[in-house]
C-alpha positions as CSV (number, residue, x, y, z in Angstrom):
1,X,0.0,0.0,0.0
2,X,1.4,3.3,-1.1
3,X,0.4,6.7,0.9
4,X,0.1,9.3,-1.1
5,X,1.2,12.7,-0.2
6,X,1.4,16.2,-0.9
7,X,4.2,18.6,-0.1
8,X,4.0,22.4,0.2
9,X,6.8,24.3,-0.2
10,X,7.8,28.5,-0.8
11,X,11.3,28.1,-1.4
12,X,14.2,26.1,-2.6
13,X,12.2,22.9,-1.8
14,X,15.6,20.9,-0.6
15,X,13.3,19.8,2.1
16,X,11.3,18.5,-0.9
17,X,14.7,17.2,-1.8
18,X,15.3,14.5,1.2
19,X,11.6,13.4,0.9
20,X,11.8,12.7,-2.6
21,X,15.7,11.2,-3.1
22,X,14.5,9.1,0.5
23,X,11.4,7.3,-1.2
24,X,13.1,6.6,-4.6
25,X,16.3,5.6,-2.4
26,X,15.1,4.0,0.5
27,X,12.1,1.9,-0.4
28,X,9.4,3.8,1.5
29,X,6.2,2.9,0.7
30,X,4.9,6.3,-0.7
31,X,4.4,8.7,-3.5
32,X,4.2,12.3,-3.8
33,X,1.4,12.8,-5.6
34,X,2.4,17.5,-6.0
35,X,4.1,19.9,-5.0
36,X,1.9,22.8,-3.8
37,X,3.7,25.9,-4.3
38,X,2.5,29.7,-3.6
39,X,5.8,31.2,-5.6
40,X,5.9,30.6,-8.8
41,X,9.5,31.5,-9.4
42,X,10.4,29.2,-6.5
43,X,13.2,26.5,-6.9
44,X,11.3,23.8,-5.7
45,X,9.3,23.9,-8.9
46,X,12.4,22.6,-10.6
47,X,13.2,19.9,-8.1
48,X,9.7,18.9,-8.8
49,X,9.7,18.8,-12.5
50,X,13.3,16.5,-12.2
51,X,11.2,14.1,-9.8
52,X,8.5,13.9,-12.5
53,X,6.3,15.3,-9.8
54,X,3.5,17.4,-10.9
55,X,3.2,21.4,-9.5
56,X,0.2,23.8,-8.3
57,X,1.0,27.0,-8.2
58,X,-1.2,29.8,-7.1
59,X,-0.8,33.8,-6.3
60,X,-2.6,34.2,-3.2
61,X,-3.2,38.1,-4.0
62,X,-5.5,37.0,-7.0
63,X,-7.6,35.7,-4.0
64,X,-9.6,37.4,-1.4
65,X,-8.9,35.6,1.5
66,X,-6.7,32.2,2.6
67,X,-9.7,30.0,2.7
68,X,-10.6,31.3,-0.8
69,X,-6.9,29.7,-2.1
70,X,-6.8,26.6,-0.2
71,X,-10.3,25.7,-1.6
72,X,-9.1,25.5,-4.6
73,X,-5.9,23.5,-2.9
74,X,-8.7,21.5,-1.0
75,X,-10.2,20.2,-4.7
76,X,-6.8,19.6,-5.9
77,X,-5.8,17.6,-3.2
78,X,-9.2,15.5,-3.2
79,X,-8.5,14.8,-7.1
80,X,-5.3,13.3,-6.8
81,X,-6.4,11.3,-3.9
82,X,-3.9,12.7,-1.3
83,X,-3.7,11.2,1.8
84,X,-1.0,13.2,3.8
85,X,-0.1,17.0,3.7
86,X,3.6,17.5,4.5
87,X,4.0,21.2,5.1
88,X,8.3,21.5,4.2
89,X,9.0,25.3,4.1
90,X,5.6,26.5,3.8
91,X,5.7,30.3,4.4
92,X,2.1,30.3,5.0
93,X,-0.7,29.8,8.0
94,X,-3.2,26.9,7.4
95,X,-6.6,27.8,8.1
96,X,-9.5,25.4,9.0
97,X,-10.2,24.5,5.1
98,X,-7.7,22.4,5.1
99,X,-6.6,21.5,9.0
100,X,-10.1,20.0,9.5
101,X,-10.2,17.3,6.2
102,X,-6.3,16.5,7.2
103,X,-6.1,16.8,10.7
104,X,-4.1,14.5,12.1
105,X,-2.9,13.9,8.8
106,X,-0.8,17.1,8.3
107,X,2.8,17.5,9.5
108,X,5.4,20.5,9.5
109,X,8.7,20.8,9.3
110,X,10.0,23.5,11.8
111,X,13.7,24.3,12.3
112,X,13.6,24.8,16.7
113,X,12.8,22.5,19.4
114,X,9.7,23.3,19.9
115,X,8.0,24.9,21.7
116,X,10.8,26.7,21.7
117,X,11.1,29.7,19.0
118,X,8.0,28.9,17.2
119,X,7.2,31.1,13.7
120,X,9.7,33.0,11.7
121,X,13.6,33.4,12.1
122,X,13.7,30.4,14.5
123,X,17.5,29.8,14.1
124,X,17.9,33.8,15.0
125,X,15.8,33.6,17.9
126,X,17.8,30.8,19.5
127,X,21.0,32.9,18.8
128,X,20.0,35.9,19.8
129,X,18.1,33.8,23.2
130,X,21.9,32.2,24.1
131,X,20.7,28.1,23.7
132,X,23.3,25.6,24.2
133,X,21.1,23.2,22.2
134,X,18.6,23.8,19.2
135,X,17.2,21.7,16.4
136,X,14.3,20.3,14.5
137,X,10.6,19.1,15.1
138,X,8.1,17.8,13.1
139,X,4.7,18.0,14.1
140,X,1.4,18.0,13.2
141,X,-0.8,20.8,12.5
142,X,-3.7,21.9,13.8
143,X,-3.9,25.4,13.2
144,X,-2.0,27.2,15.4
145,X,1.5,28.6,15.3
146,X,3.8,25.6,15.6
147,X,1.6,24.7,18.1
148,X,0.3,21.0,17.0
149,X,1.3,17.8,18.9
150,X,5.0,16.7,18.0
151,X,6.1,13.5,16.6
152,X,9.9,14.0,16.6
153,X,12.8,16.2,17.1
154,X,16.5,15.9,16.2
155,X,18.8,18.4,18.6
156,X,21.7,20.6,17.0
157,X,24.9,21.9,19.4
158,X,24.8,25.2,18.8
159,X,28.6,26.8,18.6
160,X,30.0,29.8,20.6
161,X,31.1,30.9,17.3
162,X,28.1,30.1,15.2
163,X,26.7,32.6,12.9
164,X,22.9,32.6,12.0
165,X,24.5,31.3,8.6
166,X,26.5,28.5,10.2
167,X,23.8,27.3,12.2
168,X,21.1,27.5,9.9
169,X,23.2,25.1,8.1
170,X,23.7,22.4,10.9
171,X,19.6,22.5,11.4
172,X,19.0,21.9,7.6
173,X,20.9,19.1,7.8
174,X,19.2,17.5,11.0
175,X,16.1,18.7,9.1
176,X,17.2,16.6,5.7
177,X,17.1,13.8,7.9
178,X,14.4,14.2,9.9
179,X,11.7,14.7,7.7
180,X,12.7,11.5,5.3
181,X,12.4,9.4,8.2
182,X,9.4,10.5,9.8
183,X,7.8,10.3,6.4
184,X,8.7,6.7,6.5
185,X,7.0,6.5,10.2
186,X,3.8,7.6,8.7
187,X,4.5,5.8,5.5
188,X,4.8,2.3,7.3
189,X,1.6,3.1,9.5
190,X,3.5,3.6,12.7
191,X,2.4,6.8,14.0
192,X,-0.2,7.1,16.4
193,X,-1.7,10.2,17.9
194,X,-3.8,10.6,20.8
195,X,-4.9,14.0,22.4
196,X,-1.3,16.1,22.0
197,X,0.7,12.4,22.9
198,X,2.1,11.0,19.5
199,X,3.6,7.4,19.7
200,X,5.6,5.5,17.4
201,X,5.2,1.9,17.4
């Protein structure tokens, strides 16, 4: 049985990247189905098209509202049969529209330990804190800020002589691991979640 997913991205999509090279690579029973994109000049668009993975893009300023867009993301989706929403660099908030048919089956990719330094400039905000230790989560979504229930985390050393640069680096690399193999968690059926408590069997 093959899950089929979806994966949004804004940016360069190597995120994208790990998922994709980790299910060709690795075995893992899935199959990203698109690539939901709100940049169309974004690199991840040309990751996708090298995968053979088909792209939605959409301007979200030719719509009035968010729940106007991910309507339209919504039908996509339900088209293509996709099972599993795997947020990886999505610059955007999720509203209900799409947290309610996926919840539970929606997962983000955030570079902190949460709930530590939740929403923008995470790897700045640890700096600029003075953490010994920061790192990655994913979790699942439910509408809030970083704020769903976590399935794992990988922890970065952060250097006395780290830059934001440098750092950002180390977490993109716990992140490139992270993601593939949580994806293979879901993948393999052996996630659970109950109330905020995710178990992995």
């Amino acid at each position: 049985m093959t899950v089929r997913l979806a994966v949004f991205a804004s940016g360069s999509g190597s995120n994208f990247q790990a998922v994709a090279e980790a299910i060709r690579d690795q075995g893992i029973p899935a199959r990203i189905e698109l690539v939901v994109c709100d940049k169309p000049s974004a690199y991840v668009l040309e990751r996708a098209k090298a995968f053979g993975v088909d792209t939605y893009t959409f301007d979200p300023k030719a719509y009035p509202s968010r729940e106007a867009y991910e309507n339209d993301i919504l039908a996509e989706l339900r088209k293509r049969g996709v099972e599993w929403i795997v947020l990886a660099g999505y610059m955007r908030l999720i509203t209900p529209v799409l947290v309610e048919p996926y919840y539970g089956r929606m997962i983000n990719l955030h570079p902190a330990l949460l709930p530590a330094f939740p929403g923008i400039h995470s790897v700045r905000q640890a700096l600029e804190y003075g953490v010994k230790i920061t790192g990655a989560t994913v979790h699942f979504v439910d509408g809030g800020m970083d704020t769903g229930p976590i399935i794992a985390q990988q922890a970065v050393e952060v250097c006395q002589d780290d830059t934001e640069e440098t750092l950002a680096a180390r977490v993109h690399a716990a992140e490139h691991e992270l993601l593939p193999r949580v994806v293979r968690w879901i993948a393999e059926g052996r996630v659970t979640l109950t109330g905020r408590q995710v178990s992995i069997r």
